[in-house]
C-alpha positions in Angstrom: -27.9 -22.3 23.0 -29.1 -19.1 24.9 -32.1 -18.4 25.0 -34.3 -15.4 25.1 -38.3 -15.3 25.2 -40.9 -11.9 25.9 -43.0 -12.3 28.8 -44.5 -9.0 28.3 -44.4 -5.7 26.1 -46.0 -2.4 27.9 -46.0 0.6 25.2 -47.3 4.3 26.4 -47.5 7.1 23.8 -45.7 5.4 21.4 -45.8 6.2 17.6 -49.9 5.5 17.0 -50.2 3.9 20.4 -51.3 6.3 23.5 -51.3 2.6 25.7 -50.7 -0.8 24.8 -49.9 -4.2 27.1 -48.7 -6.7 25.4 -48.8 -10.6 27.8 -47.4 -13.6 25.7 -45.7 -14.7 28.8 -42.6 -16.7 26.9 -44.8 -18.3 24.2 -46.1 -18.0 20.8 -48.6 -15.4 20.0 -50.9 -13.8 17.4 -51.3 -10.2 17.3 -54.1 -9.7 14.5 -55.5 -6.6 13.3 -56.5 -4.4 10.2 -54.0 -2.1 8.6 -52.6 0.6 10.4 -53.6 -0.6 13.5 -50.1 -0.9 15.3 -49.4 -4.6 14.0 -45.8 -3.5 13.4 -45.6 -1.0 16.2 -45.0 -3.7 18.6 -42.0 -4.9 16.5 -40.4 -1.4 16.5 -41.4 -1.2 20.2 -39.2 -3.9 20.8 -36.5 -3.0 18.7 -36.4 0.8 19.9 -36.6 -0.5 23.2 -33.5 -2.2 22.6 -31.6 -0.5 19.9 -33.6 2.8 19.3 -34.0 1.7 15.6 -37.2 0.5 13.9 -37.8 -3.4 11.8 -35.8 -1.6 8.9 -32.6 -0.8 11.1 -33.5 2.8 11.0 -32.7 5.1 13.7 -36.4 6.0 15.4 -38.0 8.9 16.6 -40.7 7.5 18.4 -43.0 10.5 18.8 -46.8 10.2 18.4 -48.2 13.0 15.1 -50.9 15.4 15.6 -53.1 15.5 12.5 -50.5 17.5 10.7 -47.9 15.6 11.3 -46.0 17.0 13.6 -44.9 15.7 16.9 -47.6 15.8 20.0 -45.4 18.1 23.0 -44.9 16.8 26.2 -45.9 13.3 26.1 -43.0 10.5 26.3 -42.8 7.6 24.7 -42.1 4.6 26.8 -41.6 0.8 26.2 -40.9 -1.7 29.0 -40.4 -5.2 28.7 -40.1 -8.4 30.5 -37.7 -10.8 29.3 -36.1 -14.3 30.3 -32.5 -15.0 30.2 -31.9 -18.6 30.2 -34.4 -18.6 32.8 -33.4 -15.3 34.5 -36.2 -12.3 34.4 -34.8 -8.9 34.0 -37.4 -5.9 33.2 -35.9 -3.4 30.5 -37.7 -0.2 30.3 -36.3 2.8 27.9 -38.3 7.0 28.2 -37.6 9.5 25.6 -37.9 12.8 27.9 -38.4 16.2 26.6 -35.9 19.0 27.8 -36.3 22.7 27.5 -34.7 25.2 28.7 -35.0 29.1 29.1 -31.8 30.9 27.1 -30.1 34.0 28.9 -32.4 37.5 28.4 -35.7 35.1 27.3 -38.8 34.2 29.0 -40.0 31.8 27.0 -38.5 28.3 27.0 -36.9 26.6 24.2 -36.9 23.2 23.6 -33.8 21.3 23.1 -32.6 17.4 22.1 -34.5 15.1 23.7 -32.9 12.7 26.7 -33.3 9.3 26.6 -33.3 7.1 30.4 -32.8 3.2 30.5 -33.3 1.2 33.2 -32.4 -2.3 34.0 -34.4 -4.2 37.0 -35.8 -0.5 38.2 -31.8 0.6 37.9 -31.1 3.8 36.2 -28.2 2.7 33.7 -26.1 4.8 31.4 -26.7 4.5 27.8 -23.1 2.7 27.7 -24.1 0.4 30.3 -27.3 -0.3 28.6 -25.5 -1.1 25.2 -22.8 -3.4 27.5 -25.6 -5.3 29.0 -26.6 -6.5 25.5 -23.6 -6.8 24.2 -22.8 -9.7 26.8 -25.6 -11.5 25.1 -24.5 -11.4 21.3 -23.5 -8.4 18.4 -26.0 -5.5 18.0 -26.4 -6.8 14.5 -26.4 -9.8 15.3 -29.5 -9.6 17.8 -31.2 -7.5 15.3 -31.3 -9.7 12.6 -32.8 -12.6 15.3 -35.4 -10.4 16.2 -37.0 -9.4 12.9 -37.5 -12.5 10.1 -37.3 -10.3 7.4 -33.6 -8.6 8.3 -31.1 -11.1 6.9 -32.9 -10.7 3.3 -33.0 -6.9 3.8 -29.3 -6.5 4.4 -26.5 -5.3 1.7 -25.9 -8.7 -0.4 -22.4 -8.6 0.4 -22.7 -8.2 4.1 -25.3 -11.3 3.7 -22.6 -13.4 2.0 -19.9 -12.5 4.5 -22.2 -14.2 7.2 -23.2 -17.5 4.8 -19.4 -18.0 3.7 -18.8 -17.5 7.5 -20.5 -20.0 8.4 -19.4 -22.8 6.4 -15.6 -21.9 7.5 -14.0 -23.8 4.3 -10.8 -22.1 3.0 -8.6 -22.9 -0.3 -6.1 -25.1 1.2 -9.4 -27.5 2.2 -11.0 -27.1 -1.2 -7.6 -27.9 -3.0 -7.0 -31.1 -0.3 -10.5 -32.3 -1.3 -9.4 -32.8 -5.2 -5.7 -34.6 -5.5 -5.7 -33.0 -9.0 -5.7 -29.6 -7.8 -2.3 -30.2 -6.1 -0.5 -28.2 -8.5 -2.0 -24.9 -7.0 -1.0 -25.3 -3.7 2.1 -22.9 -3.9 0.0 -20.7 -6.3 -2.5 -19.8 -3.2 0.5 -18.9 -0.7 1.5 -16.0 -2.9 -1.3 -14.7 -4.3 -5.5 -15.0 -4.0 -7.2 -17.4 -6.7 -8.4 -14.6 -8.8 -5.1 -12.4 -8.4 -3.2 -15.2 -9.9 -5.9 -15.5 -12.7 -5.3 -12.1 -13.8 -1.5 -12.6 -13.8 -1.7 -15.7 -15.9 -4.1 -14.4 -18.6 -1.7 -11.3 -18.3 1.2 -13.3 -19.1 -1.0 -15.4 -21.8 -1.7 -12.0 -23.8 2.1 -11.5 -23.9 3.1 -14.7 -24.7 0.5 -15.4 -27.4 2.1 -11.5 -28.8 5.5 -12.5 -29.0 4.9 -16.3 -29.9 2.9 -14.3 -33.1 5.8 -11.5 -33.7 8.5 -14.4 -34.0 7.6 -15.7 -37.5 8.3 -12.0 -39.1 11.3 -11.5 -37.0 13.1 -15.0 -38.2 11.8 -14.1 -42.1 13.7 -10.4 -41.6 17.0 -12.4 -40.3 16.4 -14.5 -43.4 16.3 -12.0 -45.3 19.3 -10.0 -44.4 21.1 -12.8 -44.5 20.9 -13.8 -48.1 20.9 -9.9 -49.2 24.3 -9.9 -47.5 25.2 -12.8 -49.5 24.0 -11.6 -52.8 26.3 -8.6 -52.9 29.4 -10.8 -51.8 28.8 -12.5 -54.6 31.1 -15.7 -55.1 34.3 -13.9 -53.9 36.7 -15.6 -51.1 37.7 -13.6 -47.9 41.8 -14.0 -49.6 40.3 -12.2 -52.8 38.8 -10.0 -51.1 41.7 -8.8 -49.2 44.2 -9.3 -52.0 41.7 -6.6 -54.2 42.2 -4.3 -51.0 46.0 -4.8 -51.2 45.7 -3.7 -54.8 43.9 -0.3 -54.6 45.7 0.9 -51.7 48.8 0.2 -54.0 47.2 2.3 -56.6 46.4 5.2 -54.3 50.1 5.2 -53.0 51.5 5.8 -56.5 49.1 8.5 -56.8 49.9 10.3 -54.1 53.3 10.6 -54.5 52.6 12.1 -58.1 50.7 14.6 -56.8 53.0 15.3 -53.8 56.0 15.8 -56.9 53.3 18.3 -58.5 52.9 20.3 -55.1 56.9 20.4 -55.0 57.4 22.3 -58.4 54.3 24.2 -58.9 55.4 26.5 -56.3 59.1 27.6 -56.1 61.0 27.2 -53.0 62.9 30.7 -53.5 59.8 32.5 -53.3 58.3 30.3 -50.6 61.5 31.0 -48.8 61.8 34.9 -49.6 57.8 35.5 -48.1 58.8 33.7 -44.7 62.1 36.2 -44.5 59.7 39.0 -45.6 56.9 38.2 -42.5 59.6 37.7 -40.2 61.3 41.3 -41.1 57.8 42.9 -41.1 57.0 41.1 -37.2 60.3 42.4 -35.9 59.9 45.8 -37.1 56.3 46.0 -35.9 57.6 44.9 -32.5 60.7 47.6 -32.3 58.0 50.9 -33.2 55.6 49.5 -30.5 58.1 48.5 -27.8 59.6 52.8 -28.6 55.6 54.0 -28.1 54.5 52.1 -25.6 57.2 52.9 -22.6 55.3 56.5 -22.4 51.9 54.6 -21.5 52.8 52.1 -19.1 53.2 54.2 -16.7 49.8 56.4 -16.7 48.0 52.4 -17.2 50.2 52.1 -13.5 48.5 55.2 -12.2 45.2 54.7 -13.7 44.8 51.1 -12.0 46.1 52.4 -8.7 44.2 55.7 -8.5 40.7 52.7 -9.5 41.5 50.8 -6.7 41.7 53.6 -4.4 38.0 55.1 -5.5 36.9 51.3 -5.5 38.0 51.1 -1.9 36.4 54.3 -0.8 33.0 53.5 -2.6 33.0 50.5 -1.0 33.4 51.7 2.7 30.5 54.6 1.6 28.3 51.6 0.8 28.7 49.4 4.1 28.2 52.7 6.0 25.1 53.5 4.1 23.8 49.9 4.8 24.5 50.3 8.3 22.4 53.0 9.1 19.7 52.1 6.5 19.5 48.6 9.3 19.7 51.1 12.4 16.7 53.5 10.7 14.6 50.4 10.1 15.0 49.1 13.6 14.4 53.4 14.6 10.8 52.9 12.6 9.9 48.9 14.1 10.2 50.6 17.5 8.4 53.6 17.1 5.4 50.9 15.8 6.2 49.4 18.6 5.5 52.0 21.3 2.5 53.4 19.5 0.6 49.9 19.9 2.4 49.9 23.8 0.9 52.8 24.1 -2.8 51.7 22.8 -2.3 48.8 24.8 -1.9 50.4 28.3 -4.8 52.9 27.3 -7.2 49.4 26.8 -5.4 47.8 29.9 -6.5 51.5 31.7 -9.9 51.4 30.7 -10.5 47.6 31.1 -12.9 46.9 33.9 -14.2 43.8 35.6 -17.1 42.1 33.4 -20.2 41.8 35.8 -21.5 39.0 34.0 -19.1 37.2 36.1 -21.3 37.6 39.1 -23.6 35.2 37.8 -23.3 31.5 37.8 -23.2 29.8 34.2 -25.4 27.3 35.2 -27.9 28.0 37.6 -28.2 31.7 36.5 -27.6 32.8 39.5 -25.7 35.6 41.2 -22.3 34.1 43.0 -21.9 34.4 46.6 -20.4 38.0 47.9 -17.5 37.1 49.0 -16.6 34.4 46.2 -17.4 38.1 44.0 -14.8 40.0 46.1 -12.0 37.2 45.3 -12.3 37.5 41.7 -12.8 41.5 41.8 -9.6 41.7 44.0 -7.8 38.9 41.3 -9.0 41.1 38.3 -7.3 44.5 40.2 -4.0 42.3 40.7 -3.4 41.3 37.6 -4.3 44.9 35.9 -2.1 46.2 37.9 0.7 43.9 37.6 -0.2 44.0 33.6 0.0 47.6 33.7 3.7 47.8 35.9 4.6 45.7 33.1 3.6 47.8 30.0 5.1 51.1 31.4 8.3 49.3 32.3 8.7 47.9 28.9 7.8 51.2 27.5 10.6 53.1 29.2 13.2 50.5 28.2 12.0 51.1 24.3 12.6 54.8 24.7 15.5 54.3 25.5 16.5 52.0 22.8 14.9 54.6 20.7 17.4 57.5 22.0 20.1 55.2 21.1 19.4 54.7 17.3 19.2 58.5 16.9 23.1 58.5 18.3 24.2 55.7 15.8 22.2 56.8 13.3 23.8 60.3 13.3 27.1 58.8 13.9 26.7 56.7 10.3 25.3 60.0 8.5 28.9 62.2 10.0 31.0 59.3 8.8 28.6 58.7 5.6 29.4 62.9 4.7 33.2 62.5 5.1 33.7 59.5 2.8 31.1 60.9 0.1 34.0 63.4 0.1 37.0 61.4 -0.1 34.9 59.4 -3.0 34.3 62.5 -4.8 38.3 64.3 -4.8 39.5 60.4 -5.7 37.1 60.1 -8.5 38.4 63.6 -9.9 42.1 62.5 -9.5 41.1 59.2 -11.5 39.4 61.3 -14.4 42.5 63.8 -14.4 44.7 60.4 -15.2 42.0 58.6 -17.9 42.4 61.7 -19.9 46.0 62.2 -20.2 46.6 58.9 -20.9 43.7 59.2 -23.9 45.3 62.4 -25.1 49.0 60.4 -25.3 47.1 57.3 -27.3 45.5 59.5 -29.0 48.2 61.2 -31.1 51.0 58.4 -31.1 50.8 57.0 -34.5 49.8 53.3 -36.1 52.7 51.0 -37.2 50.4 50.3 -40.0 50.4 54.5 -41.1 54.6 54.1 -41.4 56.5 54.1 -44.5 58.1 51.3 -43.2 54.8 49.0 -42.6 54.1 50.0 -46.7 57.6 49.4 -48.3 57.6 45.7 -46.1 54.2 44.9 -47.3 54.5 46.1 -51.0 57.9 43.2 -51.0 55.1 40.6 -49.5 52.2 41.2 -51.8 54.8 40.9 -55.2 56.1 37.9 -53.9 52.9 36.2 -53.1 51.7 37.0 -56.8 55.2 35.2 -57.7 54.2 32.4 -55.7 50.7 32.2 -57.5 51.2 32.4 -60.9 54.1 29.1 -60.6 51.0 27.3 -59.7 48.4 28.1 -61.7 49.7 26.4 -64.7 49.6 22.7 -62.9 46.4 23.0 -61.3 44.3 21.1 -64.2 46.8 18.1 -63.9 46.4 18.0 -59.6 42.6 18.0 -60.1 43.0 14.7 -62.3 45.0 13.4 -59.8 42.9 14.4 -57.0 39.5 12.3 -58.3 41.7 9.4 -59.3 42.7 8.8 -55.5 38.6 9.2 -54.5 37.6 6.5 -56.5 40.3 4.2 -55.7 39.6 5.0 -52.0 35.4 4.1 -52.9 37.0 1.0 -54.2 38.3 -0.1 -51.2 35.7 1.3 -49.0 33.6 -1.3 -51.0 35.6 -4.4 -50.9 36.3 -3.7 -46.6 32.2 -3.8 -46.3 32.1 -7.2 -48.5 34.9 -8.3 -46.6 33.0 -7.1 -43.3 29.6 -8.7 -44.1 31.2 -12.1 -45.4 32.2 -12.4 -41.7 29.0 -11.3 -40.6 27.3 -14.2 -42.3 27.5 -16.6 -39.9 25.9 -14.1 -37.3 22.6 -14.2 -39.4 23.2 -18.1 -39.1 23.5 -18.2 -35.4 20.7 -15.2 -35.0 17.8 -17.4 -36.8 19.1 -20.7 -34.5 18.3 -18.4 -31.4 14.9 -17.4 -32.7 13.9 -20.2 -33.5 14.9 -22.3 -30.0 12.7 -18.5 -28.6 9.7 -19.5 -30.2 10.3 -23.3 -28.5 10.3 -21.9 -25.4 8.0 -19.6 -25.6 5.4 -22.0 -26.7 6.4 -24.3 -23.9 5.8 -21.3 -21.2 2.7 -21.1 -22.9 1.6 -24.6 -22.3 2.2 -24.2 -18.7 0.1 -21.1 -18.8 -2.6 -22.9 -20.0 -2.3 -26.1 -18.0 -2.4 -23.6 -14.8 -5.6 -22.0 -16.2 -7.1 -25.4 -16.4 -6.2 -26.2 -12.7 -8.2 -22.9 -11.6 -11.1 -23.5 -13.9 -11.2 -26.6 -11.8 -11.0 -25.4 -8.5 -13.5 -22.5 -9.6 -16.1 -25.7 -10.3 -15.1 -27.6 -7.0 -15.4 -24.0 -4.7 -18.4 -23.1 -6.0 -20.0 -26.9 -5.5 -18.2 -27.0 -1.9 -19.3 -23.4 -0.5 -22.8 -23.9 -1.9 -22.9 -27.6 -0.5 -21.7 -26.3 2.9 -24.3 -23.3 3.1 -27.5 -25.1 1.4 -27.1 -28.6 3.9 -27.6 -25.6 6.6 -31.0 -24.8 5.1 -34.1 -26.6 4.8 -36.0 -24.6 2.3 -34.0 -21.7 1.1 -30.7 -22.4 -1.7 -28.5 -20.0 -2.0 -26.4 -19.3 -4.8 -23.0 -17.3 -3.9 -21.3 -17.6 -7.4 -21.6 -16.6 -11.2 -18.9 -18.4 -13.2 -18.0 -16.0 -16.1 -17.1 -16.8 -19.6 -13.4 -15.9 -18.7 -13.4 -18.8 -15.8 -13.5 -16.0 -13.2 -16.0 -16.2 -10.7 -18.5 -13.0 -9.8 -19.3 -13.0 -6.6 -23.5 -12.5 -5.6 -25.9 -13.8 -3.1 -29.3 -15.0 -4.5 -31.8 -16.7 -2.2 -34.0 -19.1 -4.1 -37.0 -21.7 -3.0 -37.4 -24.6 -5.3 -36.1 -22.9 -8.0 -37.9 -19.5 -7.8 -35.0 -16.4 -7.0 -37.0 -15.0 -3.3 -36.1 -11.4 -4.7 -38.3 -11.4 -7.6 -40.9 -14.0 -8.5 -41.3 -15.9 -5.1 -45.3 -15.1 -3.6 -45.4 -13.6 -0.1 -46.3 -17.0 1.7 -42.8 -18.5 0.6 -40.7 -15.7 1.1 -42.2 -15.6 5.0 -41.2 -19.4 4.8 -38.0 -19.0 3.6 -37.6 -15.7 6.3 -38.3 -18.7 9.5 -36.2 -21.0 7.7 -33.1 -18.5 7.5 -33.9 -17.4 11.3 -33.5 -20.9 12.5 -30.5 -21.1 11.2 -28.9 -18.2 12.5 -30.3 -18.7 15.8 -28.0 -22.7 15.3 -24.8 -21.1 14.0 -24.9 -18.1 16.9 -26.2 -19.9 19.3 -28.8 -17.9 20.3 -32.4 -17.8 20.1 -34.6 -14.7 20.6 -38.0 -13.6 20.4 -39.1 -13.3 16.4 -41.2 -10.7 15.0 -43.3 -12.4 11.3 -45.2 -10.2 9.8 -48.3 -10.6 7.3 -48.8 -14.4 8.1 -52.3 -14.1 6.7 -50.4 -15.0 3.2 -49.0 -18.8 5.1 -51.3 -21.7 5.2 -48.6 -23.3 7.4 -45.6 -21.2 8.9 -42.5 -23.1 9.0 -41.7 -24.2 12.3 -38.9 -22.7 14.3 -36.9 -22.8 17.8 -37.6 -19.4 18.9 -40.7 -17.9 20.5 -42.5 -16.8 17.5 -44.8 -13.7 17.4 -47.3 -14.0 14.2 -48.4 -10.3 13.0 -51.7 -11.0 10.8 -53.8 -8.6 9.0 -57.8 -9.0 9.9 -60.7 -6.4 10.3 -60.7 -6.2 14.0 -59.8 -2.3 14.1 -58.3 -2.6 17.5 -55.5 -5.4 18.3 -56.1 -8.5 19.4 -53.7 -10.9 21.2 -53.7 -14.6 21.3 -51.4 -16.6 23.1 -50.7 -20.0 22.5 -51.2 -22.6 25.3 
């Protein structure tokens, strides 16, 4: 085990202590004194000396208060301390240093963030060098909570239970080997945690136990489909059935053809055959008047469509020409912006001149050498000029880019001009057509306004009345006929769906034998849901006996408790100290929980191997502190109003 003891603690202007020596020369001590006296200031000595944090793990400003509480200028706290090493010395000494500084154009100083120097063995050492050098020896955390006695029971519960369960090292797969009956969840804990595979099991318990308890009304529904179906069969055979079909499709046939005969003689064939001569005649006299009118209008359509085309084609060239120089006017405008801004930017580049604040060291404040001055002035004229050269040439290549879009631009307007002409005599030769072919439409005549449309049509409308009154007189008997075949055709409509759910029968049959071997399985599943809830139950009671065992046998007086099994079997994690029975967070007196505090260092110091000087304050509330491996400094309340040190021999 590595050890660490304090030989000596020298404190100047720290918190309430202008200058403090503190000798316990590697042993115990007693540092005794009334409240507010710097009992504790020693502790925070220490631990600012080594972490720059106070006994609460705060970060610490270490500045002695005026009366109004604010911090006393120009004094610097400073701790230095001797410790052993397994038996090597090294002096640690740690200075918070004011810094101020004067700002440009002020003559006052202003102070800034404090520094902070370290030094090891009289070495000046680098704050990262001074946190290496401890970090050989053990975890800042780590060293921390060995330090002060009342840490550990200060920390985050959950950070204290990462340590405990740490420290015992026992996993699952031990627990589980420990218990032969929890063999069963060995290939449970490879996929998933303990708890994980809780939730999926009472996950798939919920949705067994819902469709174990929906498969009662879903066999009953089969059940009753099944003998609804076989109610309306009724005691009928599939052949009787069938041979009932037979008969009503018989019974439609001779219908039908009845009503066909009716259809035959209610209209006569002469007249059905007269009014298809009389359509044809009327088609191929339409077709000989239009084919006569039309031949005088094909050819202005010809004309018309060509002379479109033509205007169509001209528009179209007037459009991509207008585009063009729209794009070559745009890019005429982006350039003019362009040289207005190269021409604002060679004025600035004109009028920039070397910034004499140059001259002057940023840090020192101090004006440069003369000829390191010269350099840069000489740089600075270079590069304006150069930056100027540049400018103007780029300026005279823009102008003239610029005198080239006024050439195509005035080119696209000459050729824009001439084709808004052509446009405008095509469009008047294409208006001079469209109206001449109007006028001809115009007064050529319907076939429909002939004499010979009216004399055809007159023939068709008396024959059609012929036609109509043959077969009014048998339209009673064709409706009679009509409904007989619809309820013949319901007839057999009916028997097909009797036939149809006779056959179906035995689906219902088969349907309920599959529900029911459901429900079999199902509650089988469900057994081996619940015989797996059992086995975690179990290991829940052996994990929380074995990690409890582990930690406690570590302890002498504290118990600590690292599990709360819930109704559901689940287990809630916590971490709840305890001393015979009394939880060390709310009911346990001072004395104990000091007790317990030496009894929880001592067992840090075993598991990480390292023992440091301890810090235990208020030991006026223990008749007898409990012993420990560490050098042990006692911080006791008294009514001596200055500190008193005593060492033990």
């Amino acid at each position: 085990m590595k050890k660490i003891t304090l030989n000596s603690l020298s404190l100047k202007h720290f918190k309430g202590l202008d200058s403090f020596e503190f000798e316990p020369l590697g042993k115990n001590a007693m540092v005794s004194g009334q409240n507010g006296s710097g009992k504790t200031t020693l502790a925070d000595a220490l631990l600012w000396l080594l972490f720059g944090k106070d006994t609460r793990g705060a970060k610490l400003n270490p500045k002695p208060l005026d009366g109004n509480n604010k911090e006393k200028l120009g004094l610097e706290p400073t701790v230095e301390a001797e410790i052993v090493i397994d038996g090597t010395t090294a002096i640690l000494k740690r200075v918070q240093e004011e810094k101020w500084n004067t700002p440009r154009g002020q003559l006052e100083k202003v102070r800034g963030s404090d520094t902070t120097k370290y030094m090891i063995d009289g070495v000046p050492t680098m704050e990262k060098e001074w946190k290496a050098y401890f970090e050989k020896i053990s975890a800042e955390n780590i060293l921390q909570m060995l330090f002060d006695s009342t840490f550990f029971m200060k920390m985050n519960w959950k950070d204290r239970r990462e340590i405990l369960v740490n420290m015992t090292g026992l996993t699952d797969e031990e627990i589980i080997a420990k218990d032969p009956g929890l063999k069963g969840i060995e290939k449970i804990i490879k996929d998933h945690s303990i708890d994980d595979y809780r939730k999926i099991l009472a996950s798939q318990k919920k949705e067994l136990k819902r469709q174990i308890d929906g498969l009662p009304a879903r066999i009953q529904e089969v059940t009753d489909m099944f003998a609804k179906a076989k109610s309306d069969i009724g005691d009928l055979s599939p052949e009787e059935i069938q041979e009932q079909v037979f008969e009503y499709e018989a019974d439609v046939s001779n219908l039908q053809n009845k009503l066909n005969s009716f259809a035959a003689g209610s209209a006569s064939l002469d007249f059905q055959q007269e009014l298809s001569s009389l359509k044809v005649k009327l088609a191929e006299a339409q077709s000989a008047y239009l084919s006569s009118t039309n031949m005088e209008t094909r050819s202005l359509q010809d004309d018309l469509n060509k002379q479109q085309r033509i205007v169509n084609e001209i528009r179209s060239l007037r459009d991509e020409e207008e585009n063009k120089k729209d794009k070559v006017i745009k890019q005429f405008y982006e350039l003019e912006n362009f040289l207005t801004e190269h021409r604002n930017k060679y004025r600035t580049l004109k009028e920039t001149a070397f910034d004499e604040h140059q001259k002057v060291c940023p840090t020192c404040s101090q004006e440069l050498p003369a000829d390191q001055i010269e350099e840069m002035i000489s740089r600075f004229n270079q590069q304006k000029a150069t930056d100027m050269e540049n400018n103007i040439a780029e300026g005279k290549a823009a102008k003239e880019k610029l005198l080239s879009f006024k050439a195509t631009i005035a080119d696209h307007e000459k050729e824009s001009v001439r084709l808004e002409k052509s446009l405008s005599a095509a469009e008047d030769t294409l208006n001079k057509i469209n109206a001449e072919l109007i006028f001809i439409e115009g007064s050529t005549k319907k076939f429909e306004d002939t004499a010979q449309f009216k004399k055809i049509q007159d023939e068709i409308n008396i024959t059609q009345q012929k036609i109509l009154n043959a077969t009014s007189d048998t339209a009673a008997e064709e409706q009679e006929l009509k409904e007989q075949i619809r309820q013949k055709r319901v007839l057999i409509a009916e028997a097909q769906a009797k036939f149809q759910r006779l056959a179906s029968l035995s689906d219902y049959e088969d349907r309920i034998d599959e529900l029911k071997q459901e429900d079999s399985k199902l509650k089988a599943q469900n057994q081996d849901v619940e015989r797996y809830l059992f086995l975690l139950d179990d290991f829940t009671r052996n994990k929380v006996k074995c990690l409890e065992e582990s930690i406690n046998s570590k302890f002498e007086l504290v118990k600590f408790k690292l599990f709360n099994i819930l109704k559901n079997g689940g287990l809630e994690e916590v971490c709840e100290a305890t001393y015979n029975g009394i939880e060390y967070g709310t009911s346990l007196n001072t004395g104990a929980r000091i007790n317990c505090d030496l009894d929880i260092i001592n067992t840090l110091s075993k598991e990480f191997g390292l023992s440091v000087p301890v810090f235990v304050d208020n030991t006026e509330s223990v008749n007898d502190l409990h012993p420990i491996n560490s050098q042990m400094i006692e911080l006791r309340v008294t009514k001596n109003k200055n500190l008193k040190v005593e060492v033990s021999e």
